[in-house]
C-alpha positions as CSV (number, residue, x, y, z in Angstrom):
1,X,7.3,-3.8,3.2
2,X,9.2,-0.6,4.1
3,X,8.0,3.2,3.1
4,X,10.5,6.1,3.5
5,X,9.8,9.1,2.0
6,X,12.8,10.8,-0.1
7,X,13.2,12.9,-2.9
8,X,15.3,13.6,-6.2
9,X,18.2,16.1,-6.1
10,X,18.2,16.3,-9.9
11,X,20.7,13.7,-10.4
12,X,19.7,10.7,-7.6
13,X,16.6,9.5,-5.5
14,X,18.1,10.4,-1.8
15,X,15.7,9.1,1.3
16,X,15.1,11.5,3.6
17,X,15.3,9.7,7.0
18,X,18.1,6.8,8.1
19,X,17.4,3.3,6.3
20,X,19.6,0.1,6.5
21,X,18.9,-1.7,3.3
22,X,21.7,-4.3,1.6
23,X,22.7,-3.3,-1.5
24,X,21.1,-4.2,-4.6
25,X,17.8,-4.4,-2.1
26,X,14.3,-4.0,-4.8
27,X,12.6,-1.0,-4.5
28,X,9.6,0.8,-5.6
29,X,9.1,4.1,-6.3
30,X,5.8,6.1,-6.5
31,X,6.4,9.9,-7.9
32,X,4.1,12.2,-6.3
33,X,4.1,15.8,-7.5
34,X,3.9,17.4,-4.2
35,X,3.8,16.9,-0.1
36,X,-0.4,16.9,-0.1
37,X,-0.4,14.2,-3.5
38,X,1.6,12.0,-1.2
39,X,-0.4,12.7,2.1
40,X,-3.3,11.5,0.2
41,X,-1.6,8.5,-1.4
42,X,-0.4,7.3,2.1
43,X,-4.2,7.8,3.7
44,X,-5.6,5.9,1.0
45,X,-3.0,2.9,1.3
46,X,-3.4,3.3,4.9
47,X,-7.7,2.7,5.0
48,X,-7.6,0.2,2.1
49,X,-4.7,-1.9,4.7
50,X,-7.2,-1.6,7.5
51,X,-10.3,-2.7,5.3
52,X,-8.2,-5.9,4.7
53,X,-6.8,-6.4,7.9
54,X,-5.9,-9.9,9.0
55,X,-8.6,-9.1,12.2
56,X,-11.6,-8.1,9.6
57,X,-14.5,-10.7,10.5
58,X,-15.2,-13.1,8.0
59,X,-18.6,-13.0,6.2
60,X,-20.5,-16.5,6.3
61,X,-22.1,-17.9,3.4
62,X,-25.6,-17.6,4.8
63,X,-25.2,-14.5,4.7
64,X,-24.9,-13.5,1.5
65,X,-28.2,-13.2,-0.3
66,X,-27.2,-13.5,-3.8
67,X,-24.8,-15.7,-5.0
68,X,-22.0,-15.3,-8.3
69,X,-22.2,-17.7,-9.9
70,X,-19.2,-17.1,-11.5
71,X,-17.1,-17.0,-8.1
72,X,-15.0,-20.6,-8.7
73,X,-14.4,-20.7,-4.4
74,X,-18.1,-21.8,-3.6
């Protein structure tokens, strides 16, 4: 996944910075209503990315002290 920042000129969504995409490429857009709502966005998307990283260590099950039952991968 690619994120470039752009904005709308009142008639179009225009990216801010170069981007080679083929046409009819699928994008997502997330409106933020100003520079700070956006820095906050991106941190958050950032540290949640890092919190799931491939390298996180994996958690043994004799570790865990209290079991869900409910969890159908046990």
């Amino acid at each position: 996944m690619l994120e470039i920042r752009g904005h709308f000129d009142g008639t179009r969504v225009l990216l801010d910075e170069p981007c080679d995409l083929k046409p009819n490429t699928k994008v997502i857009i997330t409106v933020v209503e100003d520079d700070e709502d956006a820095d906050w966005y991106l941190l958050g998307k950032k540290s949640l990315a890092r919190a799931y990283a491939d390298d996180e260590p994996e958690i043994s099950l004799d570790k865990i002290k209290e079991f869900n039952p409910e969890y159908e991968g046990i």
